[in-house]
C-alpha angles and dihedrals in degrees: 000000000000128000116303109263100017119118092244086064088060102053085040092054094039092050086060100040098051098113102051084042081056096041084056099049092078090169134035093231124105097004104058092035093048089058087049104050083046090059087244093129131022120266075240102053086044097051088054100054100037086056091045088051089055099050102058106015094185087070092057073115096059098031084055091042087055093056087046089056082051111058096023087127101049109088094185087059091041079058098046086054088073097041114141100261088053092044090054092036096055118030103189080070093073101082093038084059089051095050098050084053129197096339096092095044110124113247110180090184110158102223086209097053104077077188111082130166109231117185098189115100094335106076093236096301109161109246133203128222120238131251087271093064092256133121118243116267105268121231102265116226113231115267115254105271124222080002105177121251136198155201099262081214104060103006096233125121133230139069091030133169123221131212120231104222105038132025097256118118128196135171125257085252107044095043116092122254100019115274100245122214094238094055091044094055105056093066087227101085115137121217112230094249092064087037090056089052087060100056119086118248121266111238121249126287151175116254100243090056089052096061104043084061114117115237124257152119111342093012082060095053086046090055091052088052089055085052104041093045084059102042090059094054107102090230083053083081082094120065098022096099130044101296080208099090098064113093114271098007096123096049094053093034118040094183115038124187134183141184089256090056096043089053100050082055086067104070116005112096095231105081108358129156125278093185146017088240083059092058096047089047087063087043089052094044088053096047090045094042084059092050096060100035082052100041086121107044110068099189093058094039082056097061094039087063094044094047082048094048088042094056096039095053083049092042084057091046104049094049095040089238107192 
């Protein structure tokens, strides 16, 4: 990862974060049109995805993922992703924007003209750069005081944990895996999301030798990222404790599975995972057993189908799948 602000952080953190970024485009306007009218993309590679887009509305997710793909080194058109009008027209943008930080706001500064209008701190005065070529340090507004925090996995406050090494906060239980005492003493505990930054990438591989990988050490930590990236989407409410408990569950599903039991797959001894093919065959199980519970109910079918294609495209992703 490179060093935190620079521009190469951004495209770091947006490549990693393109399939949430696509999962939160729900429609192709304004975001597909806006890179076009910008001259981000071609009229002809517009054209191609707005028509595939047409043609088989349930894959918006894939068709964005795909402009994503596209313009992943070009820092001015990641900008242009969390323009105003995006940022209004699809909510769920909002705290991707936050996390990739100050990296996609859009400057505009003309690197010929030493006078600049700066509105922070400063009430739109025109300022000069100095000698050196660099704006004045602007007056810095105080930092919120007693401003509320939460666990980024179920949005409510107390008792939280904080990682060390980003501002994210969980509690001991909805992080995975559990927060020990131990770990959460020393002031120096890593959340698996930053754990997962410091391992090397895996090198590419088909799909078929990926699963057939036996799991341990990182693969496990990139397991508990899969988990953990799912447990923390708002839809995921739904498959996080034992289905069994609903009426009628056990007569429609004979095998139910959920994100708490995969979890503690992960890392019990009794019945923990010999491969990697073993835990996506559980994912898959969960996501299937909801599907048919839910046949009758579309929007809940519908969100069965997003949460899948989410973790597949992240699946792909972490393993570096070819």
């Amino acid at each position: 990862m490179s060093a935190p602000g620079t521009s190469a952080q951004t495209l770091d953190l947006f490549k990693a974060h393109k399939v949430e970024i696509s999962a939160a485009i729900s429609k192709l306007f304004p975001f597909l049109h806006g890179l076009r009218d910008k001259k981000i993309i071609s009229e002809e590679d517009f054209k191609n995805w707005e028509d595939k887009g047409k043609a088989n509305p349930n894959d918006i997710q894939e068709v964005v993922y795909d402009v994503l793909e596209s313009i992943q080194s070009n820092l001015p058109a990641i900008k242009e992703i969390f323009c105003s009008s995006n940022l209004k027209a699809y909510e769920d943008l909002k705290p991707l924007y936050e996390i990739l930080g100050n990296g996609t706001q859009q400057q505009n500064l003309d690197s010929q003209d030493r006078t600049l209008r700066v509105t922070c701190g400063t009430a739109g005065v025109p300022q000069r750069k100095n000698e050196d070529g660099k704006l004045p340090e602007p007056a810095r507004a105080p930092l919120e005081k007693n401003k509320p925090e939460e666990c980024i996995v179920c949005k409510k406050e107390d008792s939280l944990i904080h990682c060390s090494s980003c501002p994210r906060c969980f509690h001991d239980d909805c992080h995975i895996p559990k927060i020990s005492a131990k770990k959460r003493n020393t002031g120096k505990w890593k959340c698996t999301f930053c754990q997962h930054e410091d391992l090397v990438r895996d090198r590419p591989r088909n799909k078929d030798q990926v699963l057939k990988l036996n799991m341990r050490g990182k693969r496990i930590v990139k397991c508990d990222l899969l988990l953990l990236w799912i447990w923390c989407k708002p839809k995921s409410c739904h498959f996080v404790d034992n289905p069994a408990t609903i009426q009628n569950y056990n007569a429609i599903v004979k095998r139910p599975m959920w994100l708490k039991r995969i979890a503690g797959k992960l890392h019990k001894r009794k019945e923990k995972y010999d491969t990697l093919g073993a835990f996506k065959k559980d994912m898959h199980l969960m996501f299937n057993n909801f599907q048919k519970f839910y046949k009758d109910n579309n929007d809940r079918v519908k969100d069965g189908k997003e949460l899948k294609f989410e973790f597949e495209k992240k699946f792909r992703e972490v393993f570096s799948i070819l």
